[in-house]
C-alpha positions in Angstrom: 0.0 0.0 0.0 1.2 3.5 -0.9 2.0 5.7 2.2 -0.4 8.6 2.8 0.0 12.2 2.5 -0.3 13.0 6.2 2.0 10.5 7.2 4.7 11.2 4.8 4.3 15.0 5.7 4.4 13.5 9.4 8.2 11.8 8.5 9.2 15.1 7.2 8.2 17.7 10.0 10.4 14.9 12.3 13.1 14.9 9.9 12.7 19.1 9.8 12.5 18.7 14.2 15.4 16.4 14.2 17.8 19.5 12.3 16.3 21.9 14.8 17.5 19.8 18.0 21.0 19.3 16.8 20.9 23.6 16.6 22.4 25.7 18.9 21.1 28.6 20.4 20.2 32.0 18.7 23.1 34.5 18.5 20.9 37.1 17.3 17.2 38.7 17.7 16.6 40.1 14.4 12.9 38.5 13.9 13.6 37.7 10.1 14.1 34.2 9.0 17.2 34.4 6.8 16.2 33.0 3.4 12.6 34.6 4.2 10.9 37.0 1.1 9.0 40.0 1.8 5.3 39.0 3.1 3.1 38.7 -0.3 0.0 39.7 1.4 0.1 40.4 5.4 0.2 43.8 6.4 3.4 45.7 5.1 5.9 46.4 8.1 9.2 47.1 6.4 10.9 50.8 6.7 9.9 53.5 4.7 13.6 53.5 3.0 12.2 50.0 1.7 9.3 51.8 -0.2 8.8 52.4 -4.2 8.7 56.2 -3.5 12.2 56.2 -1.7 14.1 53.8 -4.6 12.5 56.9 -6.5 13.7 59.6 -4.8 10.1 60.4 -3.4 10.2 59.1 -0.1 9.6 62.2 2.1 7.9 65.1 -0.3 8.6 68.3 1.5 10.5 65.9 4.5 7.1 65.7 6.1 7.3 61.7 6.8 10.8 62.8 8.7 9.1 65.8 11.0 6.4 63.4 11.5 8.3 60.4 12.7 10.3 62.6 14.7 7.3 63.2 16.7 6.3 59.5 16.6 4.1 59.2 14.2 4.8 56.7 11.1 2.2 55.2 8.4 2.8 52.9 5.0 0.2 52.8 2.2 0.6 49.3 0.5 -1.3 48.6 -3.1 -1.8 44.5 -4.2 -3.2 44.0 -7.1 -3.5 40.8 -8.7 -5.2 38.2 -12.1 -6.1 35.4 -10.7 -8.3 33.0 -13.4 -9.0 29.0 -13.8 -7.6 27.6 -16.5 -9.9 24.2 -16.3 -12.4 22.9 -13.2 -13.8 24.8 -10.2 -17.6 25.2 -10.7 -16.9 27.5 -14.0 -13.9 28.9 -15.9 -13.2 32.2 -15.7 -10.6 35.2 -14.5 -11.0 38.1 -12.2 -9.1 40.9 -11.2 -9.0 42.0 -7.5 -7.2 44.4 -5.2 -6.5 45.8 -1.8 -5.2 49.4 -0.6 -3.8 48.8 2.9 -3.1 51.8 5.0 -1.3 51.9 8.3 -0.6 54.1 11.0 1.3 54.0 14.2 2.1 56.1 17.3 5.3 56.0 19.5 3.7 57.5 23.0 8.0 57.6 24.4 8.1 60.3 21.4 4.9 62.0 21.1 3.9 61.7 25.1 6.9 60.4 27.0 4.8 57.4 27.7 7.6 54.8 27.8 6.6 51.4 25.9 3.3 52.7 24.7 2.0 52.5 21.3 -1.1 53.0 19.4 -1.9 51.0 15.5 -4.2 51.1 13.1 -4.8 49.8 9.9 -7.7 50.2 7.0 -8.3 48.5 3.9 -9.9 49.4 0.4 -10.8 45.9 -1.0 -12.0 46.1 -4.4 -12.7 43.8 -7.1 -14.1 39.6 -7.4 -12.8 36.8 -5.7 -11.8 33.9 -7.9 -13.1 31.1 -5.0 -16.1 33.1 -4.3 -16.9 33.6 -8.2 -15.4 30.5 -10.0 -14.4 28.0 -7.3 -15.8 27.4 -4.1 -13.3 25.3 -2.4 -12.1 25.8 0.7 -8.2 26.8 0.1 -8.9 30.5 -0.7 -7.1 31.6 -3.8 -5.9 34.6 -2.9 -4.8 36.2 0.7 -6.7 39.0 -0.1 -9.8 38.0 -1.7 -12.7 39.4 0.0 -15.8 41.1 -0.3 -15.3 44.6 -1.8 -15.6 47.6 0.9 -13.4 49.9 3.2 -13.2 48.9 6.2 -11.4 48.5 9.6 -8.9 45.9 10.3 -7.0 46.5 13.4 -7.1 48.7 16.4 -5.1 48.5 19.2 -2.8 50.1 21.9 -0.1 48.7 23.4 2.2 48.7 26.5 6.0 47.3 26.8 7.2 46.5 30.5 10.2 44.7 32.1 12.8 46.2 29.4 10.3 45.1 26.1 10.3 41.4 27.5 6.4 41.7 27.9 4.3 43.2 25.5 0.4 43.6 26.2 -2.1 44.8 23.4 -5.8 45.2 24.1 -8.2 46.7 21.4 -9.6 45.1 18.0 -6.8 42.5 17.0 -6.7 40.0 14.0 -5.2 36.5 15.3 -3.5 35.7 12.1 -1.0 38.6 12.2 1.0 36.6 15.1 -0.7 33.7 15.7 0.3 30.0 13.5 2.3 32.0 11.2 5.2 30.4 8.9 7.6 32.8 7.1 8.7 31.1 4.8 5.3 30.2 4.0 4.5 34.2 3.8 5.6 34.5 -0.4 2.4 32.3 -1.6 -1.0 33.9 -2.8 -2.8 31.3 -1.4 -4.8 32.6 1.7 -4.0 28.8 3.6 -0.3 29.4 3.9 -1.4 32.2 6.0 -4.4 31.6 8.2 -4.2 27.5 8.0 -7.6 26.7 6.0 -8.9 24.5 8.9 -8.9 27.4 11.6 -11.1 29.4 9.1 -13.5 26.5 8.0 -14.3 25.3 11.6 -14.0 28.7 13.8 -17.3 31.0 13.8 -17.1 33.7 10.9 -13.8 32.4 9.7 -12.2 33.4 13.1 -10.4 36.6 13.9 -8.5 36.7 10.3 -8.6 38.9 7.4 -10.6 40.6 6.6 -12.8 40.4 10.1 -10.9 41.7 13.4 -12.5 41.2 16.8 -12.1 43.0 20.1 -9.5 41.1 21.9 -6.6 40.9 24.3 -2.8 39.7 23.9 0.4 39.2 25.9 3.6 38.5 24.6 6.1 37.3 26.6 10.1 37.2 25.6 12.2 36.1 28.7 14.9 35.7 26.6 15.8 36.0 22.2 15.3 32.6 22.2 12.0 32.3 23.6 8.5 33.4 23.0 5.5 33.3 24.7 1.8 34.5 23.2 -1.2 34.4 24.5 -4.4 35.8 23.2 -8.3 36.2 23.6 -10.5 36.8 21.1 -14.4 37.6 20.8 -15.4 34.3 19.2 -17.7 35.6 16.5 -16.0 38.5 14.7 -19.8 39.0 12.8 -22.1 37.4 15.6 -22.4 34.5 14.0 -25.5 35.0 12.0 -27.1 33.4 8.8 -25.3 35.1 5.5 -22.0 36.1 5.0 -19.7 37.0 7.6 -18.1 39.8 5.8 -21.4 40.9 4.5 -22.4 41.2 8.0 -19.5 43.2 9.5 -19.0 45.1 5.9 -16.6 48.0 8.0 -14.7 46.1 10.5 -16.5 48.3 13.1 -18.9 45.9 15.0 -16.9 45.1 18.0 -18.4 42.4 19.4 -17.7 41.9 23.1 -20.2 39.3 23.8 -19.8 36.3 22.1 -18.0 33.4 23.7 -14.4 33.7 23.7 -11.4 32.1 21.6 -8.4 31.8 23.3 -5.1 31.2 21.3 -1.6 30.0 23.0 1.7 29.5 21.2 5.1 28.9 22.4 8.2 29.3 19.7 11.7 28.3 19.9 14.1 30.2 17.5 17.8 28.6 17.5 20.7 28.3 15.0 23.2 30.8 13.4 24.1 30.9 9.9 27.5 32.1 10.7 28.1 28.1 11.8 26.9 25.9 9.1 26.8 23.4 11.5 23.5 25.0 13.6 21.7 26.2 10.8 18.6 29.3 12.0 15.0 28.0 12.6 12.2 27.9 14.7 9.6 25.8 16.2 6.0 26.6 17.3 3.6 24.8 19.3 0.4 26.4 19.7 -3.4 25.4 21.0 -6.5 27.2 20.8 -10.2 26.8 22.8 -13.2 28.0 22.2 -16.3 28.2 25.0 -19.6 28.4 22.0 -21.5 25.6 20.9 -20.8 24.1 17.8 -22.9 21.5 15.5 -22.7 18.2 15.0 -21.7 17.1 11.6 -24.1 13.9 11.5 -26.0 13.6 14.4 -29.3 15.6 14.6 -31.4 17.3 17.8 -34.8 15.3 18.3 -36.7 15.2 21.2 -37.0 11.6 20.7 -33.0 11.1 21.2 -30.5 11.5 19.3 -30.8 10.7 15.6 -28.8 11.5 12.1 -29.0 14.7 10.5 -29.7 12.9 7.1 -32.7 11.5 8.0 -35.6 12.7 5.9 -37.6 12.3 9.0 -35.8 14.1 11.8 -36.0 17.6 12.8 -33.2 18.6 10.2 -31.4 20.9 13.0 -28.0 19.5 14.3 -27.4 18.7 18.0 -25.1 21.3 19.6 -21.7 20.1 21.1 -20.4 22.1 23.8 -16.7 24.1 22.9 -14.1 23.4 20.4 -10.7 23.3 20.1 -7.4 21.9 18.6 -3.4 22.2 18.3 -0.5 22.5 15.6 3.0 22.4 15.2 5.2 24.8 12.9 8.7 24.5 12.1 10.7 26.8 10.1 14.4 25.7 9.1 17.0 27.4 6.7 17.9 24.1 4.9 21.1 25.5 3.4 22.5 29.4 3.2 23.1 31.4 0.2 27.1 31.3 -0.1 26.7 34.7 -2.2 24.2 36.2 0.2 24.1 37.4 3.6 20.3 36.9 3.9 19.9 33.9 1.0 19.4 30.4 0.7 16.8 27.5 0.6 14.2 27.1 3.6 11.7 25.1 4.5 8.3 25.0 6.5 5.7 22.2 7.6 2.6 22.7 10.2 0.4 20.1 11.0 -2.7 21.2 12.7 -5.6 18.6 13.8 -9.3 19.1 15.8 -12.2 17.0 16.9 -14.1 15.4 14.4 -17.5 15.3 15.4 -18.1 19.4 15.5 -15.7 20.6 12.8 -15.9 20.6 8.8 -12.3 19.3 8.9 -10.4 17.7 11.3 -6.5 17.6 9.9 -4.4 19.8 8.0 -1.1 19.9 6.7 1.0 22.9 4.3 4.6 22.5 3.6 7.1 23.9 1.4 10.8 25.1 0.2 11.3 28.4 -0.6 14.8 29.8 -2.1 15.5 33.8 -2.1 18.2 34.5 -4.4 17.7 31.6 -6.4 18.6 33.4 -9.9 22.2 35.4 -10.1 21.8 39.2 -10.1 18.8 38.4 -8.2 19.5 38.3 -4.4 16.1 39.6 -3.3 13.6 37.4 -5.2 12.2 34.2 -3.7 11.0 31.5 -5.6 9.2 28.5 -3.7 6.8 25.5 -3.9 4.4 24.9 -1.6 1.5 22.5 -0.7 -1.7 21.7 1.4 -4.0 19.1 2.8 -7.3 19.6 4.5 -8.9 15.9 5.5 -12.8 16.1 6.0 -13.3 15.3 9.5 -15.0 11.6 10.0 -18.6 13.4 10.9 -18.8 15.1 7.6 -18.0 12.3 5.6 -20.6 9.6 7.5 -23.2 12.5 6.7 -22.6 12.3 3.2 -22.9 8.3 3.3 -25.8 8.5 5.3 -27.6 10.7 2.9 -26.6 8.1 -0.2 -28.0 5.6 2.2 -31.5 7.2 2.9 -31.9 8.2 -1.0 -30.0 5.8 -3.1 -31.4 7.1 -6.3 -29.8 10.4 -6.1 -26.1 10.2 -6.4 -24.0 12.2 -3.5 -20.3 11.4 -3.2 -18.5 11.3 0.1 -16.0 13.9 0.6 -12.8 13.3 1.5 -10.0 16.3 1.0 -8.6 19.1 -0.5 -5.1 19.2 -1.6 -3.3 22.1 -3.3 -0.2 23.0 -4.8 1.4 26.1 -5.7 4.4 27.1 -7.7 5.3 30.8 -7.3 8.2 33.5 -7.8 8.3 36.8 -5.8 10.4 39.7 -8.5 11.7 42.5 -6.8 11.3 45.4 -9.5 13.2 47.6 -7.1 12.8 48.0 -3.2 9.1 48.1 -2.5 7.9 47.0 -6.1 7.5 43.0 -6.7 5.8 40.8 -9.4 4.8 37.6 -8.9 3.6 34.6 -11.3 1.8 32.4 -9.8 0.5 29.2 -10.2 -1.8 26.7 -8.6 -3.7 23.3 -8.7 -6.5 22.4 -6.6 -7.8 18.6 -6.3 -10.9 18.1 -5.3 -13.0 21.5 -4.0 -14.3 21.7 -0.8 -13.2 17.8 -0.7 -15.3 16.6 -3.6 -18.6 18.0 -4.1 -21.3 18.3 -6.7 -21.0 21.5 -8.9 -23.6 23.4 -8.0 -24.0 25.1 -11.8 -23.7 21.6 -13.3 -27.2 20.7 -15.0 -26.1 16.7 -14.6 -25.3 16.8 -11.1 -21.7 16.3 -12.0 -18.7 16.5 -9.3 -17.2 19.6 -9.4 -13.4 19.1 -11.2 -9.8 19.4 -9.9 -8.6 23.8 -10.7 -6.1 24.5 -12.7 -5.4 28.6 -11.8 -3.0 30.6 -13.1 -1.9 34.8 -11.6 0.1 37.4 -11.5 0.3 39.8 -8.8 1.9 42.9 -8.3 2.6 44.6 -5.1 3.7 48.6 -4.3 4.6 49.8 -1.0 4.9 53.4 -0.3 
């Protein structure tokens, strides 16, 4: 028998852990992975001398960016655009064009206030344009890290305070999990939306969870005893648009609902960064273990609430309404390891990610999940700052789902309704630097099975909806 996906990913996250235990510790605290590209779709966070305007000479019209920041005050405007279209499959062919305008501004209190440690943040987007899952798709590995539904609107909110010489940082205000929590860098190059926010933490958390585009009132701590070392913890509002029949972003269309009364999510996540790439011999990497909980009721995937006992959600003859199960919750793993450094490069070389992530399959639409990849900046000669990579992902349909397709064949054998099983997707992509704060990247992806094998819904026959063939380019401008 041929070996499965999961546990072949399995052998190579231990192979990936085993290089990270023969490391040493960390001989330096810069927060960048070396090998690691510039993020392709989080919010931008590199320097203003980093920006298209500045490789330009129009950095600072006037030197008004410079008086400002003086003062404390910094902000970034960051344009993605991007032409995303299937090729073949998906639930109809077809190409869109979508975009997102992403401004952000920040306040130093030590500068502006003499309030030492304090901060404030804030970030708005202008989302524009149609998503190629929503329109052409509807699978559950989101093509794009910033498709969404078109509107300006909030994102984050926050203020934060530094104590104990920066070791613990605690921010309170409207927060988005995905910014710090389960996060890969080297997966942060692809377009696809899983390789940030891991597709099975938005298919089975209310709303999608606290992830672009829907932020939630919340609360985190960050804890750095040492460089080595990292501690986060964070709470969340559990239902970033209450929750409600429709569609979460249709229901929270400007990020301004702050919710404060749903059940809570809670987030924890522990990383170990080790290695040096000045000794070959303890190459850089890190490790992240992390767990979250939530306190709402979820439904059952099969089994249905009667008042005659417990019956199965497919049953023509039961009440159609699933039983509620009490809380949710799950874990993953991340590890990060620079496989081998760029001789030519102080910052190159080959890298590599896996995270495995798993939750109980009786409440949840899927119950495991595995991404992996290589990525290689300054893979080409001349060419030290782009980053090509290959990357992939697995979402299994949890065991409830796919006994409530079976049990729907079985109560209506006439009508033909295949069992889901997973997703998988791959994607092949390479991040061009044009000059400092101007990239293009060609992109290319293949996703078997949609939403784990389903019936197309615009299929006249009732025909399962076929493996996606999509093909992009995106272009990204930082000011």
């Amino acid at each position: 028998m041929a070996p499965r996906p999961l546990a072949l990913i399995a052998a190579a996250a231990v192979a990936l852990m085993a290089a990270a235990a023969d490391a040493q510790p960390a001989t330096s605290e810069d927060a960048s992975a070396p090998g690691a590209s510039e993020s392709s779709d989080k919010p931008g966070t590199q320097p203003p001398e980093d920006s298209v305007a500045h490789s330009l000479g129009l950095g600072d019209p006037g030197g008004l960016r410079g008086t400002l920041a003086a003062d404390g005050f910094t902000y970034s405007l960051t344009y993605i655009g991007e032409v995303l279209g299937n090729l073949s499959g998906g639930q109809r062919r077809g190409g869109i064009y979508e975009g997102r305008l992403d401004a952000q501004f920040d306040l130093d209190l030590g500068k502006a206030a003499g309030w030492s440690g304090a901060s404030l943040h804030a970030n708005v987007y202008q989302i524009h344009g149609r998503g190629l899952s929503r329109a052409n798709l509807g699978n559950l590995f989101t093509a794009s890290g910033i498709e969404a539904v078109p509107s300006t609107r909030l994102f984050e909110l926050w203020f934060e305070q530094k104590l104990g010489d920066d070791k613990v940082a605690i921010r309170a205000g409207q927060l988005a999990a995905d910014t710090e929590f389960v996060v890969s860098q080297y997966a942060s190059v692809f377009v696809n939306s899983t390789f940030g926010f891991p597709a099975i933490l938005g298919a089975d958390l209310p709303d999608g969870g606290p992830a672009f585009p829907l932020a939630t009132p919340g609360l985190r701590v960050k804890v750095e005893p040492d460089p080595d070392w990292t501690l986060l913890l964070g709470m969340f509002d559990g239902a970033p648009a209450g929750n409600r029949a429709g569609d979460p972003q249709a229901n929270n269309r400007s990020g301004i609902a702050f919710r404060t009364s749903d059940p809570a999510l809670f987030m924890a996540e522990i990383a170990w960064t080790h290695g040096d790439t000045k000794a070959p011999e303890t190459l850089p990497g890190t490790v992240k273990l992390g767990a979250f909980g939530h306190l709402g009721s979820f439904p059952d995937q099969r089994v249905s609430a009667t008042s005659g006992g417990p019956g199965l959600l497919a049953d023509p003859a039961g009440s159609g309404l699933p039983r509620r199960l009490h809380g949710n919750g799950g874990g993953y793993i991340i590890v990060d390891q620079l496989l081998a450094p760029d001789p030519g490069s102080e910052d190159g070389g080959l890298g590599g990610f896996v995270r495995l992530a798993a939750a109980p399959g009786d409440r949840n639409l899927v119950s495991a999940y595995v991404d992996g990849g290589l990525t290689y900046k300054g893979l080409l000669p001349g060419r030290p700052n782009d980053t090509a990579g290959i990357g992939f992902a697995l979402a299994r349909i949890s065991e409830g789902a796919r006994r409530y397709d079976a049990d729907v064949a079985a109560f209506d054998p006439g009508t033909y309704r295949p069992v889901r099983s997973s997703e998988v997707m791959l994607e092949a992509t390479y991040q061009a630097e044009i000059v400092p704060g101007f990239t293009v990247q060609p992109d290319v992806q293949y996703i078997w099975r949609p939403s784990g094998g389903v019936i197309n819904p615009r299929s006249a026959t009732g025909a399962v909806e076929q493996s996606a063939a999509i093909l992009g380019m995106r272009t990204s401008i930082r000011y």
